[in-house]
N, C-alpha and C positions, 0 to 999 in steps of 0.2 A: 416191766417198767420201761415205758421209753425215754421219761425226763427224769433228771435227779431233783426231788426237792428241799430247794435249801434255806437255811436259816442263815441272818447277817448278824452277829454279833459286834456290833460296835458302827454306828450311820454316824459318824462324822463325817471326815473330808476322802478318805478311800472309800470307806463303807457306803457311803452315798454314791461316788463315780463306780464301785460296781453293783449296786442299787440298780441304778439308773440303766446298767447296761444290759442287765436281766430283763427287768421291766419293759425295755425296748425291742425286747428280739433277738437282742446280740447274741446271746448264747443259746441257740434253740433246743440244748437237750437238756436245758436246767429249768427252772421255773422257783419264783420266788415264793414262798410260803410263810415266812415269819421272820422278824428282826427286836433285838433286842439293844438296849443302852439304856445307862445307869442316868442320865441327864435325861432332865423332865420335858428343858425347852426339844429336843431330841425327838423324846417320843409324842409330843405334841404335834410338829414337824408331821410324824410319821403316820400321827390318826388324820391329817388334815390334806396330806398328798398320795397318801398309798389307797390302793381297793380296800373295800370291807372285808376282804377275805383273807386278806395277810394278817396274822397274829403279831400282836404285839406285845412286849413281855420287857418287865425293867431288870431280867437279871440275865444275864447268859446262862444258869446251869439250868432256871425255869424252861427258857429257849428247848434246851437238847433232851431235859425231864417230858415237855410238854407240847412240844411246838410240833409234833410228828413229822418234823424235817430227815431226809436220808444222812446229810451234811451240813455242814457247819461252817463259815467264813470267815477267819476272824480276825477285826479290822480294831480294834482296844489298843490302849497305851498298852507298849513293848515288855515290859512285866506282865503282865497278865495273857500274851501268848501262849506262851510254854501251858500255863496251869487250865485254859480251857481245852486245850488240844488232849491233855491228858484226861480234862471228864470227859470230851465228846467219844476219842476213843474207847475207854475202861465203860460206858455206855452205849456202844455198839454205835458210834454216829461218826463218819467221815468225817473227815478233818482237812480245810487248806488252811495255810496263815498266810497275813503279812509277813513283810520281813519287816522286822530280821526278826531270826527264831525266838531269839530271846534277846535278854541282857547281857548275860554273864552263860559260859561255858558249862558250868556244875550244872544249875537248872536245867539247860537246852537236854543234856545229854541222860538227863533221867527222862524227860519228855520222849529222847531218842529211843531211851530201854523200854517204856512201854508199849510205844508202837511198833518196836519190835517183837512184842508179845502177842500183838492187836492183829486182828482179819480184816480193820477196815483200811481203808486209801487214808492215806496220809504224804500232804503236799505241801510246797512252799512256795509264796509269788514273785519267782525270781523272772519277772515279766521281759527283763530284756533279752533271757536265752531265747526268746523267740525271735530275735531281730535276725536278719539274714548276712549280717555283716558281720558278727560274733558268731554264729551257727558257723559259716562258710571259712575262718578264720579259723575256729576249732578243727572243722575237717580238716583243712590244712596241714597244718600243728602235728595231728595223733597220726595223720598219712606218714609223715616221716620225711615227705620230700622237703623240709625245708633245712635238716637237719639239727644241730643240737641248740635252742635258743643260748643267746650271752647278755643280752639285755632288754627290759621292759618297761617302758615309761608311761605312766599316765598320768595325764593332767586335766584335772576334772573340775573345773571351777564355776564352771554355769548354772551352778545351782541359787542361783542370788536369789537372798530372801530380805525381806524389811522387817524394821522393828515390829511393825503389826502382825506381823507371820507367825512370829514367837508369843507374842500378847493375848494371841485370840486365844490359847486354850493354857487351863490351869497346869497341866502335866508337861506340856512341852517346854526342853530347854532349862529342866533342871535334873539334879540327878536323881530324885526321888521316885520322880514322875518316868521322865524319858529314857533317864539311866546314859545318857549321853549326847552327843550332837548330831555332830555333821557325819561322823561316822557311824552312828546308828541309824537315822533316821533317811539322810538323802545316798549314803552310798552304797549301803548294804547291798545296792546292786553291780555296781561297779569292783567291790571288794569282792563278789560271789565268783563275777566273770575272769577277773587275774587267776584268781585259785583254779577256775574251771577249765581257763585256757592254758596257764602257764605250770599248774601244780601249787605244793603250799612252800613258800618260803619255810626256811630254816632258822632264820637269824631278823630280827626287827629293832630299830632302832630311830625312834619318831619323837614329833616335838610336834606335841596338841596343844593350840594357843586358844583358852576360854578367853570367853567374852573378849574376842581381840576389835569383830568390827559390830558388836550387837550387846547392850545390856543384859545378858544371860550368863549364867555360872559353868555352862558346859562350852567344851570347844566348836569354834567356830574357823577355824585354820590349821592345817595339817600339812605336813612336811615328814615322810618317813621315806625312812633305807632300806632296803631290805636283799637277802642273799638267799641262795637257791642251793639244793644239794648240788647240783652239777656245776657251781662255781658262778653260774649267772647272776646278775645286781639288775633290783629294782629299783625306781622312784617311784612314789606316787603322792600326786598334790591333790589337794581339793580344799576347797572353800565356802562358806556362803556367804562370802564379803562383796564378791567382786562381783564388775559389770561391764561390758556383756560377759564375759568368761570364756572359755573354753572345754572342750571335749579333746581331745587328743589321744590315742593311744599311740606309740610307737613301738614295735616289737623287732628286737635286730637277734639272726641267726645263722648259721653258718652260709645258707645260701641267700641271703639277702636282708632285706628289712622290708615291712609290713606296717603301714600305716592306715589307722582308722580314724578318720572325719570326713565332716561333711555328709554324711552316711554316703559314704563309700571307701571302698578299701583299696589303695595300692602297694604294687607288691613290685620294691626294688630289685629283679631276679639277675645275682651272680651265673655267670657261666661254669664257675668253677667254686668248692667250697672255699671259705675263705680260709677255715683253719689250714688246710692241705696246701694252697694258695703259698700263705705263709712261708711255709718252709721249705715250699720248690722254687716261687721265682728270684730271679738273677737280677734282677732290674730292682735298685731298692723303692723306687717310688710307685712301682707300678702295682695298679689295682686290680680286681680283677673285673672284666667285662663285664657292664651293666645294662639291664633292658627294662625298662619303667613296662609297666601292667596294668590298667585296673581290672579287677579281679570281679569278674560276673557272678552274681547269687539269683537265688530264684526270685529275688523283692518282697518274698509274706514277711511280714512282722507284726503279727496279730497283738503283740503284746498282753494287755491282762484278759484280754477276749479268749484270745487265742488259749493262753493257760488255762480259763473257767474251762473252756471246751475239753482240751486233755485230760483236766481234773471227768466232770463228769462221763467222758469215753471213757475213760481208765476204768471207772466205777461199771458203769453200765456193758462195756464190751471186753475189760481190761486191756486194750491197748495203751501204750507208754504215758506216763505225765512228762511235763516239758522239766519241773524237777521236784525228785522226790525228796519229803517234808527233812527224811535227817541227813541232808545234804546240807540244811541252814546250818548245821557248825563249824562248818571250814571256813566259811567267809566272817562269822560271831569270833573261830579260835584267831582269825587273824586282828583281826580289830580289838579283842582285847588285849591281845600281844601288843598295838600300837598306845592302847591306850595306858597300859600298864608301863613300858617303855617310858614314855611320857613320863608319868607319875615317881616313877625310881630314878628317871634321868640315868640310865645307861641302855644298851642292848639285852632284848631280851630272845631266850631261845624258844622255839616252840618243838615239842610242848612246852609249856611254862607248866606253873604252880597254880591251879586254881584256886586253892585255899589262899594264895596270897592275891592274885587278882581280888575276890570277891571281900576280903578284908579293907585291902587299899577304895575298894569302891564305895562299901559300906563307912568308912572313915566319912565320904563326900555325901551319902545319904543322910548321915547322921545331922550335918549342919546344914543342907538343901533349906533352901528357902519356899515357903509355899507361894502359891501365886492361886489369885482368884479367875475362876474360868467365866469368859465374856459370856459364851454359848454363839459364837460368827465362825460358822464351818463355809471354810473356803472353797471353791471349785479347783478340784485339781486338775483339770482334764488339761491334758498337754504341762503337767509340771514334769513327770517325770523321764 
């Protein structure tokens, strides 16, 4: 076998941008074979723009039953991840997801136990570990030379979206459907890369503001705290109110501070640690010597390309994926932490309680509003 052939479960607005990028060439060891979605306008779409030779199929389990794909893609509202990944696998068929893995922690982590039982590749599109400014950042970090981090900010708010963004589809932007906001849907990647870079907080303590700048029931403005076993303190903001917004990381550590934007990264380097610093110098105001940096990467950041390719290498040569599928629970455990914080209004520790997350959450399913689906799948290319 020299291409993996795969099946897309769910051609909306992902499912179509990596449609599109298979069809194209983009990924030369993969090849498209069959796609499935539960909307008609969808598969109408998909008889009237794709070859006759792609199958086409209205239900996902049909897809992985019938579709004689090796793998599986799946691009579905955020509930229904966890539970396709578990037939493709327990049916002998590869498995990537979107993120996030799931909803809720309980679900993800039986998804987890199966594919730990499972012989096929199981992966997750956490497309920005391919950027060379977080990869190069990581190396850093796990080298040692930077010594013990104390603080980590990020400020993530360029995700602006309009009322139509949340209009166009019935699932999105309530809890029934999405299971969340701005924290499931836009940051899942930015919450994956904190935990990847920095480790998992210990302690969260956040304030999820629904429907602050968008007629929706789930949050749309965040504001959390968060603490670290080794005594370090996060922020992290994110929004999809604001405009133009920002990207921001800032990471401060014993030898200096380490800033991501712009796509590029600099790196404030101490002469001297600053803890050790501390408690030797004489002079009360003095700092210790500083040397600005920008910090050279190789420039790939192949993004969701890049991972379809790792995904199908993996398969075909077993060389490494960019990230493996049950690695989706650290950045889900975190974000339900914030959401669940939110919702009890004090600090929560992690681990937390899942049986009380997934109560608290189901409280908010039970009254979710439905909303009717337009069938206007947007281009995402360059959203994320």
């Amino acid at each position: 076998m020299d291409k993996v052939k795969l099946g897309i479960i769910g051609i909306g607005g992902m499912g179509t941008n990596h449609l599109n990028s298979i069809v194209k060439g983009m990924v030369p060891n993969m090849e498209l074979t069959c796609v499935a979605d539960v909307r008609q306008c969808r598969l109408d779409w998909a008889k009237e723009n794709l070859d006759s030779s792609i199958k086409i199929f209205d239900d996902g389990r049909k897809l992985i039953d019938e579709g004689g794909c090796d793998a599986v893609l799946i691009a579905t509202p955020h509930y229904l991840h966890p539970e396709f990944v578990i037939y493709a696998l327990q049916h002998g068929v590869h498995a990537i997801s979107e993120k996030p893995a799931g909803v809720y922690t309980k679900q993800v982590r039986e998804m987890n136990e199966v594919a730990a039982k499972s012989d096929r590749t199981f992966a997750i599109m956490f497309n920005q570990r391919t950027n060379c400014i977080y990869r190069k950042l990581r190396e850093m970090i796990q080298s040692g030379e930077l010594g013990k981090m104390k603080r980590v900010n990020w400020i993530i708010t360029d995700w602006y979206r309009n009322q139509s963004y949340y209009d166009a589809a019935g699932w999105k932007a309530t809890w029934d459907g999405e299971g969340g906001g701005v924290l499931l849907n836009q940051c899942p990647h930015q919450i994956d890369l904190l935990q990847w870079l920095c480790g998992m907080p210990v302690k969260v303590r956040a304030f999820c503001h629904e429907g602050k700048w968008h007629d929706i029931e789930v949050e749309d403005d965040v504001t959390a705290y968060m603490e670290f076993e080794n005594g370090a303190t996060g922020v992290f903001v994110t929004t999809t109110g604001d405009a133009p917004g920002t990207n921001r990381l800032e990471l401060t550590f014993e030898m200096g501070k380490i800033v991501c934007e712009n796509e590029k990264l600099i790196f404030d380097k101490l002469a001297a640690n600053v803890s050790e610093h501390c408690k030797t110098e004489k002079e009360g105001f003095k700092k210790p010597d500083c040397q600005r940096i920008e910090v050279e990467t190789d420039g790939k950041n192949e993004q969701h390309v890049g991972v379809l390719k790792a995904f199908a290498d993996h398969i075909l040569k077993g060389t490494p994926l960019v990230a493996e599928g049950i690695e989706g629970i650290n950045g889900l455990t975190l974000s339900n932490a914030m959401h669940l914080s939110s919702w009890l209004g004090k600090t929560v520790e992690i681990p937390f309680d899942e049986d009380l997350f997934l109560s608290e959450l189901n409280k908010r399913r039970a009254v979710s509003k439905k909303k009717e689906d337009s069938g206007i799948v947007f281009d995402t290319t360059g959203t994320f």
